[in-house]
Backbone as a printed PyTorch tensor [residue, N CA C, xyz], in Angstrom:
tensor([[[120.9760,  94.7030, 125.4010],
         [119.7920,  95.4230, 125.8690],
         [118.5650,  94.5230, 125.7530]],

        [[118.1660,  94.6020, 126.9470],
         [116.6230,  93.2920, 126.9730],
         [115.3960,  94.2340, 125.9690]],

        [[114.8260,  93.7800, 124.5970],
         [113.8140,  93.9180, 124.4010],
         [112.7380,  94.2840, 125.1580]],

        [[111.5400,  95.0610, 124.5830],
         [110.4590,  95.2880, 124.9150],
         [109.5400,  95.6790, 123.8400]],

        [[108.1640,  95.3010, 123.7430],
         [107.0780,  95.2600, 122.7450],
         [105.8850,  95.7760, 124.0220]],

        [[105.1040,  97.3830, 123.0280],
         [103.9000,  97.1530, 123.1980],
         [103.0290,  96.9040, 122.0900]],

        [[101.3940,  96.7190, 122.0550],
         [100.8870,  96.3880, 121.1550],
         [ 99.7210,  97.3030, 121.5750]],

        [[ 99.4140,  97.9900, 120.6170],
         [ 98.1450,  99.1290, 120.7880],
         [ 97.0420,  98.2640, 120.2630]],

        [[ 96.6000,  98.2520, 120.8820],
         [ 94.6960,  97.9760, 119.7850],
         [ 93.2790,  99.0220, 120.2260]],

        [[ 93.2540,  98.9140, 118.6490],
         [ 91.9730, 100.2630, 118.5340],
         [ 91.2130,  99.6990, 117.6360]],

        [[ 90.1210,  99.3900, 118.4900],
         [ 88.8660,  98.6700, 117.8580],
         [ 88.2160,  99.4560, 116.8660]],

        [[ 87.8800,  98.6710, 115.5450],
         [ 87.0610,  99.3770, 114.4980],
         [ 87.9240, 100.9850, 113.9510]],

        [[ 88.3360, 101.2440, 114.0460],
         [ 88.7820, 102.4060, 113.3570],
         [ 89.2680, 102.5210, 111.8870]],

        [[ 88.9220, 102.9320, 111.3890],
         [ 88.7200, 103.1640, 109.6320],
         [ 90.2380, 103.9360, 109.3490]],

        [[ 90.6480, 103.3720, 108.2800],
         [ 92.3900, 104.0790, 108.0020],
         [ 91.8880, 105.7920, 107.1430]],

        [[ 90.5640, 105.7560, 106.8320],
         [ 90.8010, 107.0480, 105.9860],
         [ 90.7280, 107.9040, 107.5910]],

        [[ 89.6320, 107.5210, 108.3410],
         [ 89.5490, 108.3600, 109.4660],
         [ 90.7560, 108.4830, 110.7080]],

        [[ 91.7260, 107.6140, 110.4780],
         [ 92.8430, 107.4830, 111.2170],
         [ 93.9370, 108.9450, 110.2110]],

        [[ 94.1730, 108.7500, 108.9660],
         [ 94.5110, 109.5770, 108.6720],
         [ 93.8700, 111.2500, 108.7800]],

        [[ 92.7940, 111.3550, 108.6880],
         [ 92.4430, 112.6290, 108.4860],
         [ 92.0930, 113.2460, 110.2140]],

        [[ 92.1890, 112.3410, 111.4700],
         [ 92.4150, 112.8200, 112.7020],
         [ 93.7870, 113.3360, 113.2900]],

        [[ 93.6660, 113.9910, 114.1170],
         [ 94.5760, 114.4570, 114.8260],
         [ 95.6650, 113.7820, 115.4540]],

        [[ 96.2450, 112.7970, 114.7760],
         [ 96.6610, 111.3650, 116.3000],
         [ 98.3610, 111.6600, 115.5740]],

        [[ 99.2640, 112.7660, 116.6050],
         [100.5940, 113.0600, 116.4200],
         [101.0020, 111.7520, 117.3690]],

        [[100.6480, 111.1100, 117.9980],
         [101.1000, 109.6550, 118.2950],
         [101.1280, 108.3350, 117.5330]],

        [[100.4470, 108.4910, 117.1240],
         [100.7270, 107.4360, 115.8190],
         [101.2690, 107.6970, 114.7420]],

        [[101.0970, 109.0210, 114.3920],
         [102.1750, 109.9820, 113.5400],
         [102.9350, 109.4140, 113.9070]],

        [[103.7410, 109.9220, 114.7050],
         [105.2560, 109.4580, 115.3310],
         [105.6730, 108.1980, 115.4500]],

        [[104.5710, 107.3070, 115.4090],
         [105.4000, 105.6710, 115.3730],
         [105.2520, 105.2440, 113.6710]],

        [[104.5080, 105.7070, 113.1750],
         [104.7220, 105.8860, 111.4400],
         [105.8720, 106.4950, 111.1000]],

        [[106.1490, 107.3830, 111.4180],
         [107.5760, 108.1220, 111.0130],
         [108.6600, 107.4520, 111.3360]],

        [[108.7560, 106.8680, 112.3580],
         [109.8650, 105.9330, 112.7940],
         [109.5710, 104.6970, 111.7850]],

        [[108.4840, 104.4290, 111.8630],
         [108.5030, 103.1420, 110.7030],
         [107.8900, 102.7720, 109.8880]],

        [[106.7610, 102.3800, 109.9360],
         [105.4350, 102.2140, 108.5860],
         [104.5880, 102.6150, 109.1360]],

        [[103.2790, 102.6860, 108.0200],
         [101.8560, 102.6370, 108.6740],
         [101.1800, 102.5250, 107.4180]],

        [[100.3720, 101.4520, 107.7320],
         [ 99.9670, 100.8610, 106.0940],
         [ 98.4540, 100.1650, 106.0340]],

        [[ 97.5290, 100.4260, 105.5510],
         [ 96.6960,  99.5830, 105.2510],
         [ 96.6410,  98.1150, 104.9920]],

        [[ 95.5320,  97.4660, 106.1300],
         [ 96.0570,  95.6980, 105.7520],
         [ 94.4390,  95.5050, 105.5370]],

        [[ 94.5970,  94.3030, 104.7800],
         [ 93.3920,  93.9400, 103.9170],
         [ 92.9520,  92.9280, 105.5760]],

        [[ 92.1950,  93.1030, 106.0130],
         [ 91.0210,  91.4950, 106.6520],
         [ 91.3200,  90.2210, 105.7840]],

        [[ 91.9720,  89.2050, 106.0730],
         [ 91.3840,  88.1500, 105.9650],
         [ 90.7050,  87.4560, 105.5750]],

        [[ 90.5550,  86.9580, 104.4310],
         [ 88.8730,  86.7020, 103.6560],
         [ 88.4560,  85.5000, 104.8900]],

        [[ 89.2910,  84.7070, 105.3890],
         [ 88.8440,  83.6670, 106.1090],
         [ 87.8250,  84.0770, 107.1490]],

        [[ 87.5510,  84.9550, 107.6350],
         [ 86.5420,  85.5480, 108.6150],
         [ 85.8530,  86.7370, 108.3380]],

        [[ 84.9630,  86.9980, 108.9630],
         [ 84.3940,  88.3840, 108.4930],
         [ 84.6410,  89.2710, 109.1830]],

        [[ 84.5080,  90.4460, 108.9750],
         [ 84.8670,  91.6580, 109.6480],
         [ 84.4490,  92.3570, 110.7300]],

        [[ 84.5520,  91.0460, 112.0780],
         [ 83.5800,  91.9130, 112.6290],
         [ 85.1520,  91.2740, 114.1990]],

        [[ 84.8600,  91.8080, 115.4200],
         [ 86.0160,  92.0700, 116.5240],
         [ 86.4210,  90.5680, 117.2190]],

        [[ 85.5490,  89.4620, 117.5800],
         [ 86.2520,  88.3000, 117.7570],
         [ 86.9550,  87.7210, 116.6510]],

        [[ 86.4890,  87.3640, 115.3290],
         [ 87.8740,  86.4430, 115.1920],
         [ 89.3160,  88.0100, 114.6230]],

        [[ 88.7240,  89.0790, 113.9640],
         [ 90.1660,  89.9170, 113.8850],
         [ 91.3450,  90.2940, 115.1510]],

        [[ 90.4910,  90.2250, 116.5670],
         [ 91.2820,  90.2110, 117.3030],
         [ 91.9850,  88.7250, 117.7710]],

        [[ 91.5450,  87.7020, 117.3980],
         [ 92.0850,  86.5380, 117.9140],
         [ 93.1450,  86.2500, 116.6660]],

        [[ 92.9620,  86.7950, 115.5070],
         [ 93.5660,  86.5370, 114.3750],
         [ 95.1610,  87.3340, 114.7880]],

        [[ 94.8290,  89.0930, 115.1750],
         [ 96.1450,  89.2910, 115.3000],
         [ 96.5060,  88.5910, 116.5540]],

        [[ 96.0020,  88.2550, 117.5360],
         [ 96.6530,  88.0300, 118.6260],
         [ 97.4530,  86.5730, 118.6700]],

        [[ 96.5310,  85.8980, 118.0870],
         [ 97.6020,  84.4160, 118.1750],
         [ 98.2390,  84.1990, 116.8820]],

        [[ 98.1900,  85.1400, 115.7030],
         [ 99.1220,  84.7210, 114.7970],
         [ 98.0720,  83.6370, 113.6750]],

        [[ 97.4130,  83.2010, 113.9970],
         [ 96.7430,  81.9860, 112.9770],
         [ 95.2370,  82.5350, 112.5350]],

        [[ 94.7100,  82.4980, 111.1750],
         [ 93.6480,  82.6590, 110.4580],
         [ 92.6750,  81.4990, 111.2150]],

        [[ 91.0910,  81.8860, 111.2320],
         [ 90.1920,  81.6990, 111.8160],
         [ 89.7790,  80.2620, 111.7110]],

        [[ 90.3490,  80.0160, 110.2540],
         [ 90.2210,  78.1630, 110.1570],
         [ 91.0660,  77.2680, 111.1410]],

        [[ 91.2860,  78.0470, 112.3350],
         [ 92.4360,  77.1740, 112.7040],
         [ 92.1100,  78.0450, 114.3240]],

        [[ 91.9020,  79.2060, 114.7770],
         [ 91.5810,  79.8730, 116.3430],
         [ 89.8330,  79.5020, 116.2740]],

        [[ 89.5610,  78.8400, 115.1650],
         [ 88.3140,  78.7070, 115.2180],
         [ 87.0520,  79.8430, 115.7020]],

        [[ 87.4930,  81.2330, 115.7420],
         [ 86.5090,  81.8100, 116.0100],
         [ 85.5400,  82.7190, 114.6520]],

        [[ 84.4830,  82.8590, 114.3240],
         [ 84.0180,  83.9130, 113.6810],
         [ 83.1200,  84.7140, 114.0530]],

        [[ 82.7200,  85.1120, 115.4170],
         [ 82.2600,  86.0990, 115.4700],
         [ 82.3030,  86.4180, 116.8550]],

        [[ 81.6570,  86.9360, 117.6410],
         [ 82.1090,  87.7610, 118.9040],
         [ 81.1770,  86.7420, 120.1190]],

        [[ 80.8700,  85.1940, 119.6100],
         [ 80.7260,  84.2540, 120.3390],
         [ 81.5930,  83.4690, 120.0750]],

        [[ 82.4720,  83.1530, 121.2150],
         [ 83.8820,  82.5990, 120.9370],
         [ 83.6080,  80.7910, 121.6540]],

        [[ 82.4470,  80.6570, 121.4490],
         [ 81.8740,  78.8210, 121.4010],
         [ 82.7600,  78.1040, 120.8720]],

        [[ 83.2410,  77.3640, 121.1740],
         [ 84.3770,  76.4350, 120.6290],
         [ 85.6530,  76.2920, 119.7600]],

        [[ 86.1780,  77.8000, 120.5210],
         [ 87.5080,  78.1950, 119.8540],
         [ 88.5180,  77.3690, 120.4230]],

        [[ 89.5370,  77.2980, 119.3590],
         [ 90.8470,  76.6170, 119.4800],
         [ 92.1180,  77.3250, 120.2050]],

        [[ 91.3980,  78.5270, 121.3550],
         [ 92.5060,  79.5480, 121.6210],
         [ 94.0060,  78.8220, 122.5490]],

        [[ 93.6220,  77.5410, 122.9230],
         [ 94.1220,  76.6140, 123.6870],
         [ 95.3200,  76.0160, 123.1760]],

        [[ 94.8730,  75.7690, 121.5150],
         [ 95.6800,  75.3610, 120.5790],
         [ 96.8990,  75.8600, 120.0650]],

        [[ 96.0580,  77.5260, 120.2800],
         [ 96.7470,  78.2950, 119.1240],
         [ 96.7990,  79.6080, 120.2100]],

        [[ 97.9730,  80.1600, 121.0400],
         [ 97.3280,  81.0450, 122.0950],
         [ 98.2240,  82.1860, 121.6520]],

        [[ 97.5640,  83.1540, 122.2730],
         [ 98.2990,  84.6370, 121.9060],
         [ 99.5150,  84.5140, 122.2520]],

        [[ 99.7250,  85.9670, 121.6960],
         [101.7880,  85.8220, 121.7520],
         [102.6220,  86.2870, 123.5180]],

        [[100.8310,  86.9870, 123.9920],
         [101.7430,  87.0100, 125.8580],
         [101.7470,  85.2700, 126.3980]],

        [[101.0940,  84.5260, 125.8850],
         [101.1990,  83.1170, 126.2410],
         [102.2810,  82.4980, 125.5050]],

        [[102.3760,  83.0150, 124.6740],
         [103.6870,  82.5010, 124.0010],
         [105.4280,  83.0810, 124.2980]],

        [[104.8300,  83.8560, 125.1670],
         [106.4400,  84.3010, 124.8800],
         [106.5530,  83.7380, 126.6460]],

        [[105.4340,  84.1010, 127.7150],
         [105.7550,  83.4880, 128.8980],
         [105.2790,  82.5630, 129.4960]],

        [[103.5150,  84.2400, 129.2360],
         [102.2150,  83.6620, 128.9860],
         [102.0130,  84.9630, 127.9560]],

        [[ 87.8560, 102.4720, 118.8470],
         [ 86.4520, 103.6330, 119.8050],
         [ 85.2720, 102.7640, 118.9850]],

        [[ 85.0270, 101.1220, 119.0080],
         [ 84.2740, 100.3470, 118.0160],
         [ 82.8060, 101.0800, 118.2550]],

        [[ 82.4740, 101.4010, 119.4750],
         [ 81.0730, 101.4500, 120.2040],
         [ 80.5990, 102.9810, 119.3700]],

        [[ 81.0530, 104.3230, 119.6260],
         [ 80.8020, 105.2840, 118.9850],
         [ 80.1350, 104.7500, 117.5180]],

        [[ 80.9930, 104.5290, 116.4150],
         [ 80.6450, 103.9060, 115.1310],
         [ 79.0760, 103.5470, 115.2330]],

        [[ 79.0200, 102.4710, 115.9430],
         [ 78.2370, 101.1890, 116.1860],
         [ 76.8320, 102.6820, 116.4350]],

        [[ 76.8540, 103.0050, 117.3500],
         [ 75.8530, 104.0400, 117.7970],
         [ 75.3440, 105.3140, 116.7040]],

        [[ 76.5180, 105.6930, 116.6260],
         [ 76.6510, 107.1780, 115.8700],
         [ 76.2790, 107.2590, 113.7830]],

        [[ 77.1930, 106.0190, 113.7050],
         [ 77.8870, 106.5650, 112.4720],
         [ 79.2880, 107.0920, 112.6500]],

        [[ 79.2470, 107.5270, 111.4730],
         [ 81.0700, 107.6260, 111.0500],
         [ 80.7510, 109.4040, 111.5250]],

        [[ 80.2940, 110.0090, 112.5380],
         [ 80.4180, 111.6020, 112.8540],
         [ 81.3080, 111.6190, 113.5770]],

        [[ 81.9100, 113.7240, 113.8820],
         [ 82.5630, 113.9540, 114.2700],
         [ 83.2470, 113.0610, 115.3020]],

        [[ 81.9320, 112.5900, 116.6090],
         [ 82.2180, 111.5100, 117.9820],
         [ 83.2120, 110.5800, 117.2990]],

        [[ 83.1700, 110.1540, 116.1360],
         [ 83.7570, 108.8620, 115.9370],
         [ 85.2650, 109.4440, 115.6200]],

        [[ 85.7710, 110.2170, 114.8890],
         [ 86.8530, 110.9730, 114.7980],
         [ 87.6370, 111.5140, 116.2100]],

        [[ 87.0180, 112.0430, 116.9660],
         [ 87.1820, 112.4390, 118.4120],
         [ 87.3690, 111.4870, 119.2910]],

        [[ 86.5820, 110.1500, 119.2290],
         [ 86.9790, 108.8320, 119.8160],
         [ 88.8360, 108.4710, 118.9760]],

        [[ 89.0840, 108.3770, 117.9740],
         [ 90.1980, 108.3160, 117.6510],
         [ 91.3680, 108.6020, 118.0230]],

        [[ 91.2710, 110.0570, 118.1880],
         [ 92.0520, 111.2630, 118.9660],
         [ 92.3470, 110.9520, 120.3820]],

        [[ 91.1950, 111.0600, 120.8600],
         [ 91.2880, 110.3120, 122.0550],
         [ 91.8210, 109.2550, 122.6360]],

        [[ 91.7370, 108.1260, 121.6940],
         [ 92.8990, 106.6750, 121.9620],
         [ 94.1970, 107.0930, 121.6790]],

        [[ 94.2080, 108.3650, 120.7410],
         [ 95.7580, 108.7280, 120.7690],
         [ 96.2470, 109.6600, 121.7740]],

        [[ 95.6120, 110.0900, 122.2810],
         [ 96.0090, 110.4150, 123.7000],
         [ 96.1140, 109.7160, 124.5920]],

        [[ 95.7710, 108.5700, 124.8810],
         [ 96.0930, 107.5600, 125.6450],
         [ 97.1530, 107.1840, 125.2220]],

        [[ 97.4450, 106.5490, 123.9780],
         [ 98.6590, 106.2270, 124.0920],
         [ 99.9620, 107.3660, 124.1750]],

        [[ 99.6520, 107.8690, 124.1180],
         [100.6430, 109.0940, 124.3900],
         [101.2570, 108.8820, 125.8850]],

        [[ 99.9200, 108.7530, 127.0110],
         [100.0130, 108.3510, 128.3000],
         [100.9660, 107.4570, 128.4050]],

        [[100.2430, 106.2440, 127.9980],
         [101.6830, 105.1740, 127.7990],
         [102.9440, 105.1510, 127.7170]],

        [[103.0350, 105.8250, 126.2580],
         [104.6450, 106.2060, 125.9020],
         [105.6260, 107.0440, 126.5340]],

        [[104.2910, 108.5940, 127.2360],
         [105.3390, 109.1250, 128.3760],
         [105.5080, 108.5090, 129.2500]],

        [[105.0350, 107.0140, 130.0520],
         [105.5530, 106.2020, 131.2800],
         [106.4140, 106.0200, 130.8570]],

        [[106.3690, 105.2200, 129.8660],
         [107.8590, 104.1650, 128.9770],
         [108.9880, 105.4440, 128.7650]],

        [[109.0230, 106.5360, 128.1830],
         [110.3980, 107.1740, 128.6040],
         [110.5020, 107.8350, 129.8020]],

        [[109.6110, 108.3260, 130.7750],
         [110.0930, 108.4500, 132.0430],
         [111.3320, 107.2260, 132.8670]],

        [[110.7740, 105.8990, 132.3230],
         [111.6790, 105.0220, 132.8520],
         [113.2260, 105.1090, 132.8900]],

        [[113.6760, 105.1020, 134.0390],
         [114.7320, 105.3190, 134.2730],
         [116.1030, 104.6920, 133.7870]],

        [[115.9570, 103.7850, 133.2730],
         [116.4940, 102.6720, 131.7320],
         [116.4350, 102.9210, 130.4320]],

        [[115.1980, 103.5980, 130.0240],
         [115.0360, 103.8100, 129.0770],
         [115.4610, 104.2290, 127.7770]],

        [[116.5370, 104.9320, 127.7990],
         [117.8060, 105.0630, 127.3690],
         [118.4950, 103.9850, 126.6490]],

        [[118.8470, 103.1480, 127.4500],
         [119.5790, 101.8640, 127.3590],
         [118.2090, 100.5720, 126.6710]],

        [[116.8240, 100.9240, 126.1810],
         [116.2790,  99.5710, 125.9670],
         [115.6310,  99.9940, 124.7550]],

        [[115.0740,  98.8580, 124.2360],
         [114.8300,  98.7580, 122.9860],
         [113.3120,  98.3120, 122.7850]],

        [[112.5730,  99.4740, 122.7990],
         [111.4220,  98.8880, 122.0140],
         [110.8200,  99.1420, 120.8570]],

        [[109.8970,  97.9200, 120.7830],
         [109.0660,  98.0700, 119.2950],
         [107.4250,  98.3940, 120.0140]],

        [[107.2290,  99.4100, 118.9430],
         [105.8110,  99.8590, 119.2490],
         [104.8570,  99.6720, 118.3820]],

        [[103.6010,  98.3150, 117.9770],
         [102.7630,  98.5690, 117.0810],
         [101.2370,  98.9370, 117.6140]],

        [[100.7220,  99.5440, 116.6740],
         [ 99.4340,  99.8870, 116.5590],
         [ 98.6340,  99.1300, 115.6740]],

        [[ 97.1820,  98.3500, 116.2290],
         [ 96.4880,  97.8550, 115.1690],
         [ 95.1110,  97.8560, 115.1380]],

        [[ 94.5490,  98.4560, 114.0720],
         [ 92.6820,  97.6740, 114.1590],
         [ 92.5150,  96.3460, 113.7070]],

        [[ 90.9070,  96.2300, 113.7790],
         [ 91.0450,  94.9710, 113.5760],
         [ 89.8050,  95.2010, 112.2190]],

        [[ 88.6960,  96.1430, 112.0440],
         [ 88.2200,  95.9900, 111.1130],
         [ 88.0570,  97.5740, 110.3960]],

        [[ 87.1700,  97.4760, 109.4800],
         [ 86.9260,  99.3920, 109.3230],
         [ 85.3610,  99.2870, 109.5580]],

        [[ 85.1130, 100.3800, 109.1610],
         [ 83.5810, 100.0640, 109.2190],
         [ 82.2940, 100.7420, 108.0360]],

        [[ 81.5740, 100.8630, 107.2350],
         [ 80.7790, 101.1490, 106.7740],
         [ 80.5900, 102.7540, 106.7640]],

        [[ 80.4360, 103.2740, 105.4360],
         [ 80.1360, 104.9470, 105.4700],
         [ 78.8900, 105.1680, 106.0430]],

        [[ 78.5910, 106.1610, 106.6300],
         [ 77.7550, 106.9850, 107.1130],
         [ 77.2210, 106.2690, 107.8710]],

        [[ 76.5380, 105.3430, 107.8980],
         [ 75.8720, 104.6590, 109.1220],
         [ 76.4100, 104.2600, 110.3880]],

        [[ 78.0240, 103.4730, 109.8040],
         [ 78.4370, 103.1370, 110.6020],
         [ 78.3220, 101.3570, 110.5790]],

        [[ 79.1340, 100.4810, 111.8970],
         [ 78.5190,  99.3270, 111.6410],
         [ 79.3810,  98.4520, 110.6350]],

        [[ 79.5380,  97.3910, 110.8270],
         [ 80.6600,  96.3780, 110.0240],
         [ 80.0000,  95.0670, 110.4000]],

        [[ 80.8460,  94.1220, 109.6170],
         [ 80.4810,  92.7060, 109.5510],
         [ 80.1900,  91.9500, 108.1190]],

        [[ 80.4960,  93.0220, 107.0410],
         [ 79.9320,  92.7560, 105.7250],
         [ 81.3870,  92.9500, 105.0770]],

        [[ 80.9820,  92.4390, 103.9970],
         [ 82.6960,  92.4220, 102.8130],
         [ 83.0110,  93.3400, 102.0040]],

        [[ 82.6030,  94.6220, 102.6360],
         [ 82.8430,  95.9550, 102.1330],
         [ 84.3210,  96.2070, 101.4590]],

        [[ 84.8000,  97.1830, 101.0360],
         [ 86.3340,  97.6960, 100.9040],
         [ 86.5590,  98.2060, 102.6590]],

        [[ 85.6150,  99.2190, 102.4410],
         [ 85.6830,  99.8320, 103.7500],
         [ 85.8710,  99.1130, 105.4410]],

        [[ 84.6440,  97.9510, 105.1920],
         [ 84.7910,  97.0730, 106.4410],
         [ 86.2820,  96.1690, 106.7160]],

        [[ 86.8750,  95.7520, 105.3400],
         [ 87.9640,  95.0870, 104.9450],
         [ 89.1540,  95.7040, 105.3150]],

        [[ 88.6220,  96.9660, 105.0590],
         [ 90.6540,  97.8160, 105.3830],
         [ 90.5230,  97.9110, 106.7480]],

        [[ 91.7780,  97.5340, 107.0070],
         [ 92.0960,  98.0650, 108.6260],
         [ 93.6020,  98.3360, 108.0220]],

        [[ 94.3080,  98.4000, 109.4830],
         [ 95.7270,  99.1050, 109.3540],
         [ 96.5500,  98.5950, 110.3710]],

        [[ 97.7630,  98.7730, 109.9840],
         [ 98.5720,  98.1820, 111.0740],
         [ 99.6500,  99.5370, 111.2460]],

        [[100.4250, 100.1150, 112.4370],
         [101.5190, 101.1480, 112.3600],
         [102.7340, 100.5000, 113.4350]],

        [[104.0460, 100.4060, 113.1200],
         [104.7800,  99.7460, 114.2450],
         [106.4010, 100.7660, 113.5330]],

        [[107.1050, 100.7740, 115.1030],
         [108.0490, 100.9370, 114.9460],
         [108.8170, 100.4650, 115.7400]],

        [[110.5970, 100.5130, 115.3740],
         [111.0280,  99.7100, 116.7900],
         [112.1010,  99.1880, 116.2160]],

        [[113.3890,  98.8540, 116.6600],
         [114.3970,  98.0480, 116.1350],
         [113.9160,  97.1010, 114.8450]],

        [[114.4580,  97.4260, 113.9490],
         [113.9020,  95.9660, 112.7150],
         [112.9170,  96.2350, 111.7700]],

        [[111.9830,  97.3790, 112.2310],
         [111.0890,  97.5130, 111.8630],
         [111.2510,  98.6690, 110.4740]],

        [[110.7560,  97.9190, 109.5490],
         [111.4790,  99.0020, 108.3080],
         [110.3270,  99.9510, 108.0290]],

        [[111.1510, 100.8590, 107.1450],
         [110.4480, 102.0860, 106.9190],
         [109.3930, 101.8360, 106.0850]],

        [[109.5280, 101.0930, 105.2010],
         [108.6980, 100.6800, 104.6060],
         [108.0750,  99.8840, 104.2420]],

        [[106.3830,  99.2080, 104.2810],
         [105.7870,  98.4450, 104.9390],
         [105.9010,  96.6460, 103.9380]],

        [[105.8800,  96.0580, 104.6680],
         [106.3010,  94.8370, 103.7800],
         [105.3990,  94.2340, 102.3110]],

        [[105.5550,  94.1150, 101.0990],
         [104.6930,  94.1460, 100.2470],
         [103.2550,  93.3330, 100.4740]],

        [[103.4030,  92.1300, 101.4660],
         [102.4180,  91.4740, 102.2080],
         [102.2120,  91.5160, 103.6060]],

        [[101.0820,  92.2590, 103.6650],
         [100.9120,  92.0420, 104.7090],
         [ 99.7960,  91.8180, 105.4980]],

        [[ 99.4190,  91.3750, 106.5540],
         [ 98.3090,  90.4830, 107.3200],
         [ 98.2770,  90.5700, 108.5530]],

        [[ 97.2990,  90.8160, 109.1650],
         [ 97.1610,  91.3950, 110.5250],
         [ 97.5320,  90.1680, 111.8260]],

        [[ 98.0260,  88.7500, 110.8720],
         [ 98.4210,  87.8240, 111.6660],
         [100.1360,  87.9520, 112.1270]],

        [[100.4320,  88.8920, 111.3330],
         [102.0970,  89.3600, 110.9880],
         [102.3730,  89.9220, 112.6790]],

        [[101.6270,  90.4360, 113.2490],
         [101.4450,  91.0750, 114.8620],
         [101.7910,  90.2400, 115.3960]],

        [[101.4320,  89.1640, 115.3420],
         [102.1870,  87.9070, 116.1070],
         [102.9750,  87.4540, 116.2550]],

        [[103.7910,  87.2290, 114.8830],
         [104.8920,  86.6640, 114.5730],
         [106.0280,  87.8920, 114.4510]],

        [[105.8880,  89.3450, 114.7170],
         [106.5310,  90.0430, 114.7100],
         [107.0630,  90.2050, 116.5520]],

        [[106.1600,  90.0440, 116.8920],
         [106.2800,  90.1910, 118.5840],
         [106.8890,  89.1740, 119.0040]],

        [[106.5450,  88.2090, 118.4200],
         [107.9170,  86.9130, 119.0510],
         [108.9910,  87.1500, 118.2470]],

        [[109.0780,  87.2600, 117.2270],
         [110.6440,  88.0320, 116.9330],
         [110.7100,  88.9900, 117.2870]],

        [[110.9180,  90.3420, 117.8250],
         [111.2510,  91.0890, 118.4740],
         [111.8010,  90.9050, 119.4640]],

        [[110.8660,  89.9600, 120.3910],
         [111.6160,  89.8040, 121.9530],
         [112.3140,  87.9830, 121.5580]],

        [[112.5570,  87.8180, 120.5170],
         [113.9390,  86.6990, 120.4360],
         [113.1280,  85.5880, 120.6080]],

        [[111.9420,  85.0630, 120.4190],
         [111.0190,  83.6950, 120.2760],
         [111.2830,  83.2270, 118.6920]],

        [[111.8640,  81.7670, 118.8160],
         [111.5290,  81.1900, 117.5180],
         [110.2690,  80.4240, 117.6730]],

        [[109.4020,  80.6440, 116.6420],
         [108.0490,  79.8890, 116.2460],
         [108.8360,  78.7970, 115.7490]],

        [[107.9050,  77.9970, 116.5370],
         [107.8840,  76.2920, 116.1640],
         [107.1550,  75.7380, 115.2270]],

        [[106.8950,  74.7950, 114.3450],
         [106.9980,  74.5160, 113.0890],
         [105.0520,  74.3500, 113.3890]],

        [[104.8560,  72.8520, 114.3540],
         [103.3320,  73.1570, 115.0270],
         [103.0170,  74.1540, 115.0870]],

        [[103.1770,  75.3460, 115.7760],
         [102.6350,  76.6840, 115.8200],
         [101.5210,  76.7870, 114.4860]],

        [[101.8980,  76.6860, 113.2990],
         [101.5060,  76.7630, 112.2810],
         [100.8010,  78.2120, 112.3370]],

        [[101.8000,  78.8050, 112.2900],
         [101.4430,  80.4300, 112.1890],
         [101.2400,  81.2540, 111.4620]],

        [[ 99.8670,  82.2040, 110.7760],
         [ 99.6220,  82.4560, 109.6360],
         [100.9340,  83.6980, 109.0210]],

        [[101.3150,  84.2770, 109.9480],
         [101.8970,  85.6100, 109.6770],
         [103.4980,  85.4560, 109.4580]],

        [[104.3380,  86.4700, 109.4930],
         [105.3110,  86.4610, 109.7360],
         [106.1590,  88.1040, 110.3510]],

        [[107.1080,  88.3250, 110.6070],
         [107.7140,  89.4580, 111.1390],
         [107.6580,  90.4790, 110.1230]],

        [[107.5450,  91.3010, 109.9760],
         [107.5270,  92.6660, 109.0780],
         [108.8960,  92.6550, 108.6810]],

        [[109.9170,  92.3990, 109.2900],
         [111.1830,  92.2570, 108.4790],
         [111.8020,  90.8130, 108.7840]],

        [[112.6040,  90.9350, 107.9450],
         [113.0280,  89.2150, 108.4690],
         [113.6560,  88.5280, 109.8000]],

        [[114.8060,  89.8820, 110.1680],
         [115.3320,  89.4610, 111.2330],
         [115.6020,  91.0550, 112.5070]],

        [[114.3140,  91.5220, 112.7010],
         [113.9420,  92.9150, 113.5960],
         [114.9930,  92.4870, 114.7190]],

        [[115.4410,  93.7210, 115.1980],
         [116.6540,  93.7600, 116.0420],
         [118.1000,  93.7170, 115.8840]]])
């Protein structure tokens, strides 16, 4: 059965507020497998360019060269995400604060993916294939005001949720939001090359 990986991303969303929303879609890919709080990175700060370049290509910021949401002389060339490798609700917060909107923005991305997931079993194969499904933020954000970029607890926690062939129930004692990377090329059968020099690794050793 040919593999398949999606990868959710949900900007800024806080794990206490992920738990205490409504999101029976991410429920459900937790139940199938983990869903766990991951610490940021001390190498960068907490703010959406380098956490998203961090999960996406697998390597800490001393090395994708980005830290902040001016991506001036990044190494993404070097070091490229894992769709290049294998072939090729932040704004609410930011505005609001941590209110209801920002909870309701949550909900809302989980209804989207819901969208998603009913395409993927409508498919007429579907039956017969194998995927892994993760979910990830990239930072949290600050009480009541709202707003990140500082070395809070709060700004620091983000979360990761995946399920899927391999993917164990329970979440690996280390873990790092660079692990997204190196889990997605193992999944769909990529060995990382030694250059790669890749910060993360697969959530289990050998998924599938």
């Amino acid at each position: 059965m040919r593999p398949h990986v999606v990868v959710f991303g949900l900007d800024g969303v806080r794990h206490d507020t992920l738990l205490a929303a409504r999101t029976p879609e991410l429920d459900a890919i937790a139940a199938a497998g983990f869903l766990a709080p991951v610490r940021v990175n001390d190498a960068a700060p907490t703010i959406s360019g380098p956490g998203w370049a961090t999960i996406a290509t697998g390597v800490l910021a001393d090395r994708h060269g980005i830290y902040d949401n001016d991506l001036t002389g990044h190494q993404i060339a070097k070091y490229p995400d894992f769709l290049t490798r294998v072939r090729l609700p932040d704004v609410v917060a930011h505005e609001e604060g941590l209110t209801p909107a920002y909870t309701a923005a949550v909900e809302s991305c989980d209804r989207r993916i819901g969208r998603v997931l009913a395409a993927i079993r409508r498919r007429p194969s579907y039956a017969g294939e194998r995927w892994t499904l993760i979910a990830v933020t990239d930072h949290g954000h600050v009480d009541v005001v709202g707003g990140h970029g500082g070395d809070s607890e709060a700004e620091r926690t983000a979360w990761i949720a995946a399920c899927g062939p391999g993917v164990p129930a329970e979440p690996p004692a280390r873990l790092e939001q660079a692990d997204v990377h190196a889990h997605v090329l193992a999944a769909l059968g990529v060995e990382p090359r030694r250059e790669w020099a890749l910060a993360g690794r697969p959530f289990s050793p050998r998924p599938g």
